[in-house]
Every structure is written in C-alpha cells, then in structure tokens.
N, C-alpha and C positions, 0 to 999 in steps of 0.2 A: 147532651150530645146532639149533633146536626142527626138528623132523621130526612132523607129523603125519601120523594114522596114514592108511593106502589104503582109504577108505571115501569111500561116499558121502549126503551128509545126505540123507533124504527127510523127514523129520519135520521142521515148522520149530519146533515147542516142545522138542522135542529140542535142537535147534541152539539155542536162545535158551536154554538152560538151560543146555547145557556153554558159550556162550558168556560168563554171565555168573558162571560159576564160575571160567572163565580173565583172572586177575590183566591181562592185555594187553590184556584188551578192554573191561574195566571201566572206566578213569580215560576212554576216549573218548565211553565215553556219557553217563557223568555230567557230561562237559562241556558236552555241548548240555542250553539251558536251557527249552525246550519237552518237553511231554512226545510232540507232533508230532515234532520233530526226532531227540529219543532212538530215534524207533519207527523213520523211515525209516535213521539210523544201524544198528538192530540189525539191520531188513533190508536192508541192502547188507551187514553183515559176513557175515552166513549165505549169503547170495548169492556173497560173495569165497571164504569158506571152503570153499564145496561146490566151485565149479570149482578151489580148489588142492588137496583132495580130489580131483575127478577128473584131473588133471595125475599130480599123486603117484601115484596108481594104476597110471597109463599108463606114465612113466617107468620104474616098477617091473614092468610088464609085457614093455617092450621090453629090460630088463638080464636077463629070465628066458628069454628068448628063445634058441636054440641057434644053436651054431657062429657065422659073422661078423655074424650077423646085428644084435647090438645096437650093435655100430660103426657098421652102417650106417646104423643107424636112426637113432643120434647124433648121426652124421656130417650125414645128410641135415638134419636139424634145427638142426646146426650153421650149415652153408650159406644155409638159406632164411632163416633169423633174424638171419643178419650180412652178409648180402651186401648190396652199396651199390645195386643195383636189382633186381628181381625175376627171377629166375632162369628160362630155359624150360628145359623137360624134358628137353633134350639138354645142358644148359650144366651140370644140375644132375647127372643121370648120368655124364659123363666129368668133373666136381670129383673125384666117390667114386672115378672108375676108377686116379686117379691112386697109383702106387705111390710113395713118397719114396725107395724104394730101388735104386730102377730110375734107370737115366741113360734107359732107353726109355719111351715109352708104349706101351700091350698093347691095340688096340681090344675086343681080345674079353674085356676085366676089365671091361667097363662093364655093369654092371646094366638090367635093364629097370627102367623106371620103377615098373611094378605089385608089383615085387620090392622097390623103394627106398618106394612109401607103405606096403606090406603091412609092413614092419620099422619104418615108423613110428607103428604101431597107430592109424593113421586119425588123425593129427593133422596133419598134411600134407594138402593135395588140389591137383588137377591143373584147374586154367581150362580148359576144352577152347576155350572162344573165341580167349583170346591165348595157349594153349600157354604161360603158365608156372605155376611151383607156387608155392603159398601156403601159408600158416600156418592153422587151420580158425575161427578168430577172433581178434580182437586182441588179448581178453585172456588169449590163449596166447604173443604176444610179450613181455607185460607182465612174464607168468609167469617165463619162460628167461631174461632179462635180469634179474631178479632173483634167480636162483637156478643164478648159474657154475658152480657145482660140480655140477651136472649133466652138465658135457662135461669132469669130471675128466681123461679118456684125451687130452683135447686142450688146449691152450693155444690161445685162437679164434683170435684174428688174425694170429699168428705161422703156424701151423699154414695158415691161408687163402692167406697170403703164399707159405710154404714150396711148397703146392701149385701156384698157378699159377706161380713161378720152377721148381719142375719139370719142368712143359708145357712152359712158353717154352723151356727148355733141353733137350727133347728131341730125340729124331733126327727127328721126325714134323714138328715146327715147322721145325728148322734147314733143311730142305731144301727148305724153301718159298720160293719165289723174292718177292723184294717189290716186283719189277717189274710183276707180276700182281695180281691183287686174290684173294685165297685163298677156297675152297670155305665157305663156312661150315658146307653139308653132311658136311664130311669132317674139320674142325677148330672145330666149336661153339664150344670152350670156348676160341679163340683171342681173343676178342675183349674179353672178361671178363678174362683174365688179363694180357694189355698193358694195359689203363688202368687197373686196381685194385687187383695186384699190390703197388703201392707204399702204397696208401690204407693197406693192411692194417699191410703192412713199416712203416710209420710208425707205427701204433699198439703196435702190440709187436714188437719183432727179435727175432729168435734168432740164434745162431751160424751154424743151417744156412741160415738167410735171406739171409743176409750176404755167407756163400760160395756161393750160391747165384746171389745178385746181381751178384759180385764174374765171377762163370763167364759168364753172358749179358751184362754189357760190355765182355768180351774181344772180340766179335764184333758190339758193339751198332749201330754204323754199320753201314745199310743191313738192319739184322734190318728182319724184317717185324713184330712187336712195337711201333716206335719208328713205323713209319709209322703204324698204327691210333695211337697215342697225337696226332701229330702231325697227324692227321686230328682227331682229337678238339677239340682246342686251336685250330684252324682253321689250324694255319699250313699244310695242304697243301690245294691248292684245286687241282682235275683242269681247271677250266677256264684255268689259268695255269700256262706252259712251266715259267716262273721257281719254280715251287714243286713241279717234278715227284721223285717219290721214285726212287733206286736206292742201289746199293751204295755212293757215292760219298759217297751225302745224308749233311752235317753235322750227327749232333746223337746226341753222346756218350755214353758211361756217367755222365760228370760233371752233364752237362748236363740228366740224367735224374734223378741222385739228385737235385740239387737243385730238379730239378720237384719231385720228393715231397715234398722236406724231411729225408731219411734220414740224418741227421746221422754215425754209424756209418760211411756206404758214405762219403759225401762226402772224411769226413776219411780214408778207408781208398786212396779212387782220390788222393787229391792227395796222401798218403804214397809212394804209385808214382812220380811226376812224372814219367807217363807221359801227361801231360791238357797242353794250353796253357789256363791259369786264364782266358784272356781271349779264346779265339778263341771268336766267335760260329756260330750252327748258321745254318740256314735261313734265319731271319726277320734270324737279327744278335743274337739273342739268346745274351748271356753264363750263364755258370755265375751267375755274381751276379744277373743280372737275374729269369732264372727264380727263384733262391730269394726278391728281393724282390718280385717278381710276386706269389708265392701266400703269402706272409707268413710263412715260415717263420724266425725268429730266430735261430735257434742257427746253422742252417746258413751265413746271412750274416754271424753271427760270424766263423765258423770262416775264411770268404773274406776277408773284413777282417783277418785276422789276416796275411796275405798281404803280404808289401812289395810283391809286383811285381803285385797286382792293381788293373785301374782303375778308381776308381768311376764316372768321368762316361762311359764308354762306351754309345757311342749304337746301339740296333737300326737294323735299316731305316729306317725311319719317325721317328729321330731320339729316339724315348723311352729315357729313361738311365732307371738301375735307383730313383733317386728319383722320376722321373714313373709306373713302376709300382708300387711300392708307395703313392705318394701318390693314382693312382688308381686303387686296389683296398683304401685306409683302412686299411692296415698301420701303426698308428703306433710301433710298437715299432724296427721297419726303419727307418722314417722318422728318428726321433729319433736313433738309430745312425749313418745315414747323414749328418745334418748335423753330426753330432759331426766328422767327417772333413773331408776338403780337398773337398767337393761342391760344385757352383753350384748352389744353389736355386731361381733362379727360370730356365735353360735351359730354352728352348723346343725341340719338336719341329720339325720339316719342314713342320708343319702353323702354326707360330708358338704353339704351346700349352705353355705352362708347366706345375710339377706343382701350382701352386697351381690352376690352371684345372681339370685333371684332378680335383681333389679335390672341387673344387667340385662339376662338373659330377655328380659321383657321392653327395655329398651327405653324404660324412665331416669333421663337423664338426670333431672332433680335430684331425684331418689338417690344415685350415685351421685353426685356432688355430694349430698348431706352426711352420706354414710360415709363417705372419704373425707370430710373433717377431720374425725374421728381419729389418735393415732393407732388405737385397737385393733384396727378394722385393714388386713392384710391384702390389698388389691390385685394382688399376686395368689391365694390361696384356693388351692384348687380340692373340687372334689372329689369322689372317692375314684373317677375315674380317671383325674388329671386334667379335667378339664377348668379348666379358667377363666374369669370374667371374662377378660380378653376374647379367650376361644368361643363362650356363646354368643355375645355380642359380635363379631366377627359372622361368624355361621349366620345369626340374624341380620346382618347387614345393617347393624344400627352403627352408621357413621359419626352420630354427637357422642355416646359413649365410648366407641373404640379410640375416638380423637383426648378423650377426659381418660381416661384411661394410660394410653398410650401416655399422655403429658405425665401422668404421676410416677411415670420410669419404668411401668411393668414390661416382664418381658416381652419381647414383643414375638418370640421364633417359640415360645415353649408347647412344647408339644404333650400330648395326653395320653394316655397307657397304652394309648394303639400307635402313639409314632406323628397323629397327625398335628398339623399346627394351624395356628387362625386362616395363617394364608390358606391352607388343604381347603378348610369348611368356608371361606370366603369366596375361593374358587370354585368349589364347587355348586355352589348355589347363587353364582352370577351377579355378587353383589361387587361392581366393578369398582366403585369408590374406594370399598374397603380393601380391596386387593390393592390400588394403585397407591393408599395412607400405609397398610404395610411395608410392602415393596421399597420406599422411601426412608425405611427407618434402619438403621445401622443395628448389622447383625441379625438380619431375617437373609433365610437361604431359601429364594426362590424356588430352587429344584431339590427341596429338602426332603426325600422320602421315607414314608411312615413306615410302620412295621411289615407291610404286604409288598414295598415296593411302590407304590404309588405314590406320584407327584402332584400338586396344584395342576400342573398340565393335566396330569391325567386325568383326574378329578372335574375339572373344565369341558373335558372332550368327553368324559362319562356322560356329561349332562345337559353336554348341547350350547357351552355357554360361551359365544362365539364372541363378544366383546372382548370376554374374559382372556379367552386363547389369546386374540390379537395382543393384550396388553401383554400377557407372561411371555411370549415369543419377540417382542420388542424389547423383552428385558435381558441384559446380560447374564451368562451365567443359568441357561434355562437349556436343555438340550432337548429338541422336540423328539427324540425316538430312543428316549431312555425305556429300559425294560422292566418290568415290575416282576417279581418273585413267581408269576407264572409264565414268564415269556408274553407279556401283555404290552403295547405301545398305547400311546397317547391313541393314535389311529386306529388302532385293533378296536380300541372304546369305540370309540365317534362313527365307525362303520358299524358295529354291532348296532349299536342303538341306531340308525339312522338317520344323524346326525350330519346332513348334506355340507353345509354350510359349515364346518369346524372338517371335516375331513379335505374342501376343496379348499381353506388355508391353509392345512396343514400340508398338502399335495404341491402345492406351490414350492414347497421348500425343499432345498438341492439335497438337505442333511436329512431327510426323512424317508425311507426305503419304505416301499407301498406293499412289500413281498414278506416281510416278519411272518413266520409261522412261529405261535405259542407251545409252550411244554405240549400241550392235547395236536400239534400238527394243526394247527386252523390259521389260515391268513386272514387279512381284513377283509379280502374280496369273499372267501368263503365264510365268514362270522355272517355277512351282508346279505347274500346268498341263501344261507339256513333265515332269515330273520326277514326276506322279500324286499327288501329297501332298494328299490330298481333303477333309485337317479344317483343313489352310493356303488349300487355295479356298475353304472356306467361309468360311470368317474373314474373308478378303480381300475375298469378295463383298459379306459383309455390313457391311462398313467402307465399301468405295467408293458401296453404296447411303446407307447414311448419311448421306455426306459429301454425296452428288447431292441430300439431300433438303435437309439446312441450305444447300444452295446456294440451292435452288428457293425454299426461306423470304425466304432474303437479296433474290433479284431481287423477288416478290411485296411485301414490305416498301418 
C-alpha cells in the first residue's frame, strides 16, 4: 500500500502542485466540469491529505515510542475506535489492564488514564463532563477504519472479544454474587464486557474466543454476566418476583450463543449434548427463538438441522420463533421457517399473529412472504380487534397499508373500541395513509368509534393540521360533529392548543366556535383553563364576529 511520507502540508501551492503531479488525484478533478468545482475538489484533497499527513506522523510517533508503551497507545485507539458505545475512563483503562494470559485480573496493571492519552500522542481526549474518552475529531475515525494495518499487533474484534471473555472468566468476576447488583466502582469494565463480548465474537472468532466462550458457559447459569445481558434485553424487571435473577435463573451458554449469533460456539455447545435444544430460559425463550429474534441465519440453520427441535414453540407471551423474526423483519429466518412444518398465521396470548407483528413494525418483505401463504388471514385481528391494516395504518407504513389493502382487506374495519385505520392514521398525522384510505370504496371518512369520535376529531386532538385540511376537503366529513360528551373537532384543537387546526377549522361557515360540552365548557374556555393565548385570540375574535352578522341579521 502507497505510504505517504510524515509531513505536514503548509504550503497549499505546494500541495496543489504534488497533487496534480500524483496520477490518483488527477482523473478526480478533471471530472468536475466547472472550473468552480475542480478548485473546491483540489481543496478538500489538500485539506484530506494534510490531516492523513498528520495521522501518518502521529502513528509513526507512537511506534517510536519506548518500552510498552506503543501497544498501549494502539491498544487505546483500538478500543475507543471499535467499541459499540463510548467508553469512560475506567471502562477504557481496565480493557488495557487485561492480560490474556492470566486466568486472573491484576488491578494494579491498569494504567492511569493520563499515561493511556500521553501514549496516544493526543489523539485521544478525555470528556471531563460525561467521563468518557473520544477520538480528537471524526475525521480520525474515518482515518483507522481505513487504514487496519495500523493495529497490525491485533486482530480488532477477535482480540476485543478475547479481552472481555477474559474478565468475565476471571477470579475477580467469578466471585461475584448475581444476587446483588456489583460495584461498578470496583468492576467497570463488567458491564461492557457481558453485553458486547459477543457483538465482537460474532465479527471475527478466534480459537482463544471460542475456548474462552466454551470456559464461561460452563458456569453460565446464574453468572452475573448473563443477568447484565438479561437486564439489557428487558427480560429482568426488579419490579417483578417472576423475573428475579439467582443461580437457579434459566438462560444458558446455548441460549447466549444464539443471542449473538456465534455460529462456532452454538454448533460446539450442541456437539456436547449437554444443552436441552428446547428448554426455554426466563421469558420461555428457546435456543431457536433467540437466534430467530435477532436474525441471525446460520445459527437457525444449524437448529433446524435438529430432528428433535421445535419450531412452534411458544415463549411466555405465546410468540413462536416465526412471530419474532417476522417481528424484527428477518426475512431470511422467516422464509427458512416456513420451509418447515410451522403454522404461519399462530397467534400470541395476546390473539396477534406473525403477520400482525410484521405489519405493525413495518417490514414489508416480511408481509409479502407471510401472504403467500393461503393459511395466513390478512384480515385477522387481535384480541382487541385490531388488524394488520389498523397497526400499519396507526404506524403510517404506507408500503404495507398499500400490500395489504391490494389483497382485499377491509379497509373501514374497526376494533372493539369503534375505531378504524383511518381514526389511528388520522390521528397520528400520517397524511399518505389517510389520503390511500380515503380512496378506497367503502371507508366512511366521518365514521365514529364507540366515544363518538371521528378521524376529524382525532386529527384536531393532535394538532395534525395536514391531516384536517385533507379530511375537510373530503366529502361526507362534517367539521362540528359531537362526540358522546358534547365534544367538537374544535373543542379538541383549542383544549390542546392547537393554533393552526383551530384557525382552519374557524374558517368554516358550518363550524359554530360557541359548542358548550355535557361539563358546560366552550372551546374559548377549554383555551382559557389550559393559557393557549393566540387560541383565545382567535376564538374571541370569531365569536365577535359571528355577534356582529347576528346583530346585521336582527337589524335587517
């Protein structure tokens, strides 16, 4: 690879002159066809070159550097640059302190911080607000990501992995009780290394990753590792008995690799046939479910390949491994799993299918694949009445309401409360979706749910002033319908003060600005109680208005 040399440009006709004697930077300018364009191209390449000039430099400063110190300087740089969130000062000092050749950790190998930027020749710096360490601008990340062989002494992510299954497997970690919630004063880097450990492992293995892995799910029930994971993912909630963590708590080595996806460990713990392929952890979640949760393929191969494993196996909550990868839009999983003996359209505990699931999340694929199927009811609603249609709708996912919609469903049906796509599309300002309804024969724009409430009213609840304009353009829509408490479209959009939906709605001859509700409350006093002071004006200066073509009318 070209190595330019450790200087730095000050001169920019200097720099525009070796620039355009270098063959590589030539064909880029002659492509812009202004002579404006060539000039701002020459300076941004002078500008890219000087700071890979000062990178180059610095790199080359920190390998000249004596005794360990340009490991550490690498090291550090390694970490801040690949770490899945921003590291603090203690997370990033005990990364470095970890020896791979130790089964122990040594608190007193951990560097001072001032020791770990001083070896990164000030390309590093230290947040003193949030106490973590950063990169010294971004286009120093742009730099190291382009340029791996920089951290030749390391393979990143293997080596990342390697480090925290280290920690996790020392004596310092092991004898941490998971009963408790741990010091993070006295094990920082515990918290980083249980949820990430695997991110890494999944990007590159090594050998010693592997046996490494293979060493901490020997003991992985009840490590304190699996609880911070397990916290992470939500399935441990401290305000619920049912989900409390000890040594007892189910959720495996297996059931870990297949979080990640670690294809490797997975097939290495179920070469053991020391795992039950189908016993669920906590929540009810399987080795399969997890890997089809986070969409990892190969691993769910490898469990398929299984005679005695089950696909329709249902978590707590009743979702089989097809309703999470259908909602989490794995269509890879997905397609896999209907290849097999699966029910496609099983519902949850909650009456929710996986086609619902997909919808509601807005992976179109996903619904294409599962409406193949003729099983699979695209109209089948939950336990509340709610329908593909109606969450996709509410979510404003226009590719699936339009997929949907084409395979005939209804398109007006309403859900135990009365309301229909158009109510939840309206009300949440998704204007595409209201206007693909609205279009389709047999949706009743001013169709109210069980309270009385219409998409208008829904719309002016929440300010969604597009939305107004289109359902008021449409026929068959009455702006000052009453809702079951004596409530208008108006009544809303002034409560909440909602300027802009109450002065289009004021505009209109057929909307009386004086409604008082079952409680006695007009729009100007909802406004009033609630301080919205350019909705009182409005309102004042409408109901004088209207006082005065009164006064015309009796004088006439």
């Amino acid at each position: 690879m070209l190595r330019i040399q450790p200087y730095i440009i000050r001169n920019p006709l200097i720099a525009v002159f070796r620039l355009l004697l270098d063959s590589l930077y030539i064909g880029p300018i002659l492509q812009e066809w202004t002579i404006y364009r060539r000039r701002e191209r020459l300076n941004n390449m002078v500008e890219e070159l000087e700071l890979r000039n000062i990178y180059d430099a610095t790199i080359d400063r920190i390998w000249a550097q004596n005794g360990d110190k340009p490991r550490l300087g690498l090291g550090a740089l390694m970490w801040v640059s690949n770490a899945e969130r921003p590291l603090s000062v203690d997370e990033l000092c005990y990364a470095l302190a970890v020896d791979l050749d130790s089964e122990d950790f040594n608190a007193d190998n951990v560097p001072s911080i001032s020791t770990v930027v001083g070896s990164c020749q000030g390309l590093i710096a230290v947040d003193r607000e949030a106490s973590t360490v950063g990169l010294i601008n971004f286009t120093l990340q742009e730099y190291l990501s382009s340029h791996p062989e920089i951290f030749c002494v390391y393979e990143i992510h293997s080596t990342m992995a390697e480090t925290c299954l280290s920690y996790l497997n020392s004596s310092q970690v092991n004898t941490i009780s998971a009963d408790t919630s741990p010091d993070a004063l006295d094990t920082p880097f515990l918290e980083y290394s249980s949820i990430y450990w695997g991110v890494h492992a999944q990007r590159k293995l090594s050998a010693r990753a592997t046996s490494l892995a293979l060493q901490l799910f020997q003991e992985y029930n009840g490590h304190v590792s699996a609880k911070l994971l397990l916290e992470l993912v939500g399935h441990l909630d401290p305000q619920d008995p049912d989900t409390s963590f000890d040594s007892s708590t189910q959720f495996s080595g297996l059931h870990c690799a297949c979080f990640f996806g670690i294809d490797e460990v997975v097939a290495a713990l179920i070469e053991t046939g020391c795992y039950d392929i189908n016993e669920g952890d906590l929540a009810g979640y399987t080795p399969l479910a997890w890997a089809a949760h986070n969409g990892h393929d190969d691993a769910v191969k490898l469990l398929l390949e299984l005679k005695e494993v089950l696909l329709d196996e249902p978590d707590h909550y009743g979702n089989t491994p097809l309703s999470q990868a259908a909602g989490n839009g794995h269509e890879g999983v997905v397609i896999m799993l209907l290849g097999r003996d699966v029910n496609p359209d099983k519902p949850n505990s909650k009456g929710q299918a996986p086609l619902l699931h997909a919808a509601r999340n807005g992976h179109e694929g996903v619904v294409e694949i599962l409406l193949w199927r003729e099983e699979v009811d695209p109209d089948r609603p939950d336990n509340g009445g709610g329908t593909p249609l109606l969450y996709a709708a509410g979510e404003g996912y226009e590719g699936v309401v339009k997929i949907l919609l084409e395979r005939g469903v209804n398109p007006d049906k309403p859900d135990d409360g009365g309301r229909t796509p158009l109510s939840y599309a309206a009300e949440n300002g998704h204007e595409g979706v209201v206007e693909m309804l609205l279009g389709r024969e047999g949706v009743n724009p001013d169709k109210p749910d069980n309270g009385g409430g219409t998409p208008l009213s829904y719309a002016a609840w929440t300010g969604q002033e597009e939305v107004v304009k289109v359902l008021l353009g449409w026929g068959g829509v009455h702006p000052d319908t009453l809702d079951n408490g004596g409530r208008t479209p108006l009544s809303y959009a002034a409560e909440n003060g909602h300027e802009g939906v109450v002065e289009i709605l004021l505009q209109r001859e057929d909307v009386y600005p004086n409604y008082a509700d079952d409680d006695g409350r007009t729009p100007l006093m909802l406004a009033e109680m609630h301080g919205h002071e350019r909705v009182i004006e409005l309102l004042k200066a409408s109901l004088l208005t209207d006082m005065s073509g009164y006064q015309e009318w009796l004088l006439y």
